[in-house]
C-alpha positions in Angstrom: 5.7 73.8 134.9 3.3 75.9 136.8 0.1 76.1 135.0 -3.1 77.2 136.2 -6.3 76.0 135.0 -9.5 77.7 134.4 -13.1 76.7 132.8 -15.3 80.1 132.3 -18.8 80.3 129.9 -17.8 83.5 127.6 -20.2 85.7 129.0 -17.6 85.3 132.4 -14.6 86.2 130.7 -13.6 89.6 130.3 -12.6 91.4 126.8 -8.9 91.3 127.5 -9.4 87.4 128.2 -11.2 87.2 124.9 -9.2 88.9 123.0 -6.3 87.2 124.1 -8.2 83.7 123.5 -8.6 84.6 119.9 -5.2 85.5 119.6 -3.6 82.5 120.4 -6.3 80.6 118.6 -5.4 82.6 115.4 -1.9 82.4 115.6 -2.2 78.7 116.3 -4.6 77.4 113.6 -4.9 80.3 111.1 -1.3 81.5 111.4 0.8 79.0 112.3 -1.5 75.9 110.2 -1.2 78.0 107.1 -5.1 77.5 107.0 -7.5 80.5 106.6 -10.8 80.0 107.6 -13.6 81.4 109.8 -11.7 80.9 113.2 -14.7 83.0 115.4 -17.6 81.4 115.3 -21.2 81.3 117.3 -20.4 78.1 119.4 -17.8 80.7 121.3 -21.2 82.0 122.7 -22.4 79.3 124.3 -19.0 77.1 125.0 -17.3 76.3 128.2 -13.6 77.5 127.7 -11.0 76.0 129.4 -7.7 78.1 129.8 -4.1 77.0 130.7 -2.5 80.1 132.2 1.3 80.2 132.8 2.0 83.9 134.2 -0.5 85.9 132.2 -0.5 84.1 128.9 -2.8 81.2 127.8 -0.9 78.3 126.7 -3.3 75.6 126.4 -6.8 75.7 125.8 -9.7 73.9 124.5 -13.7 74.6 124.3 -16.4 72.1 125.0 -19.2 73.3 123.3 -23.1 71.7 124.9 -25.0 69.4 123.3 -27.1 70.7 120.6 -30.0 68.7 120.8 -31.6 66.3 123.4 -29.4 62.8 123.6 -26.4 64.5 122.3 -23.0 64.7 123.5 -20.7 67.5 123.7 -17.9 68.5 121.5 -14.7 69.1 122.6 -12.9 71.5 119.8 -10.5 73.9 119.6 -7.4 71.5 121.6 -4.1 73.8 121.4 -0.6 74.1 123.1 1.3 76.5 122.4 4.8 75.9 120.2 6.8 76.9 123.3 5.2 74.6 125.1 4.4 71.2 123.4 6.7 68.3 124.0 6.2 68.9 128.1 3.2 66.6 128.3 0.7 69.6 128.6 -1.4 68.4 126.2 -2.2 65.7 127.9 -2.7 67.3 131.0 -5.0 70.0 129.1 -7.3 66.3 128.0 -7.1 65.6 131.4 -8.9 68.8 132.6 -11.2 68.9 129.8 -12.7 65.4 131.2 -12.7 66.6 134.8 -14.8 69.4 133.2 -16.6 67.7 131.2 -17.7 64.9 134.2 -18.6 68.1 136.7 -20.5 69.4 134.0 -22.5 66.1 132.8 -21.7 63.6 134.8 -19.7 62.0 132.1 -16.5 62.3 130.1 -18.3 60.9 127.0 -18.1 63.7 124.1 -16.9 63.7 120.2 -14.2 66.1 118.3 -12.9 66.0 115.0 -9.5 65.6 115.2 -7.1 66.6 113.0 -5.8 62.9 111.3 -2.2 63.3 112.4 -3.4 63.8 116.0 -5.6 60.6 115.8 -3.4 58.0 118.2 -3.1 60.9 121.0 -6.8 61.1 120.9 -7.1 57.5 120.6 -5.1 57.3 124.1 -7.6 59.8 125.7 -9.9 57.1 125.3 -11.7 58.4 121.9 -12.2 56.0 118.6 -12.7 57.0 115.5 -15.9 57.0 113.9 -16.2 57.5 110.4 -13.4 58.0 107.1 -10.7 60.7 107.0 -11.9 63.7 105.5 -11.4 67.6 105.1 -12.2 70.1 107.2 -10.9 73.3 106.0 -8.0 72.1 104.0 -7.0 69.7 106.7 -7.6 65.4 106.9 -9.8 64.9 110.0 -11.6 62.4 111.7 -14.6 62.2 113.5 -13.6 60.8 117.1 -16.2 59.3 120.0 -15.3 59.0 123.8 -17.6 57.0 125.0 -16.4 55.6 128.3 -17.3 57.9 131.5 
């Protein structure tokens, strides 16, 4: 599978880019998750997002949003694949980048997410452990998730 890989601040990508990010973020966790809520949010602003391009559509993509205050980590949020494309090991490969991008950026894969609870084992083998009870985040059983290895 040919996928291209791309990590761009928002103010880099252009409004087609954008647009299209939302898009697939919608249709993915809004749409598809049956689970309204406020998708768009400030971190967008200030997040690294990392693309997976096949052709001209995005179909994988996370964020990593900085740390918010001094001796914090950064959040990885936002993980998707899209349905035509799960079961093809891309999300994996899509963890994969986000630690490159994450150790070029800080020096370190370390970084938390809140996965959703179904997820919890394929986060668990990206080297994250959980961190605190189940609990819901926007209709949906989450967990707070810690890498700390480099």
């Amino acid at each position: 599978m040919d996928i291209s890989w791309t990590a761009r601040p928002f103010h880099d990508l252009s409004p087609v880019r954008v647009h299209a990010l939302y898009k697939v973020r919608v249709d993915v966790f809004v749409v598809e998750q049956n689970c309204p809520y406020p998708e768009v949010d400030d971190d967008d602003l200030v997040a690294t997002h990392l693309l997976g391009m096949h052709a001209e559509s995005i179909v994988a993509y996370a964020r990593i949003i900085p740390p918010k205050y001094k001796g914090a980590i950064p959040h990885v949020g936002r993980v998707l694949v899209t349905a035509p494309y799960r079961g093809k090991g891309l999300a994996h490969r899509l963890m994969e980048v986000v630690h490159d991008e994450l150790r070029r950026m800080h020096g370190t894969a370390r970084s938390a997410l809140a996965a959703q609870h179904h997820l919890r084992s394929f986060y668990e083998g990206h080297g994250y452990i959980s961190v605190g009870d189940v609990h819901d985040l926007d209709g949906i059983p989450h967990v707070d998730m810690v890498r700390t290895d480099p």
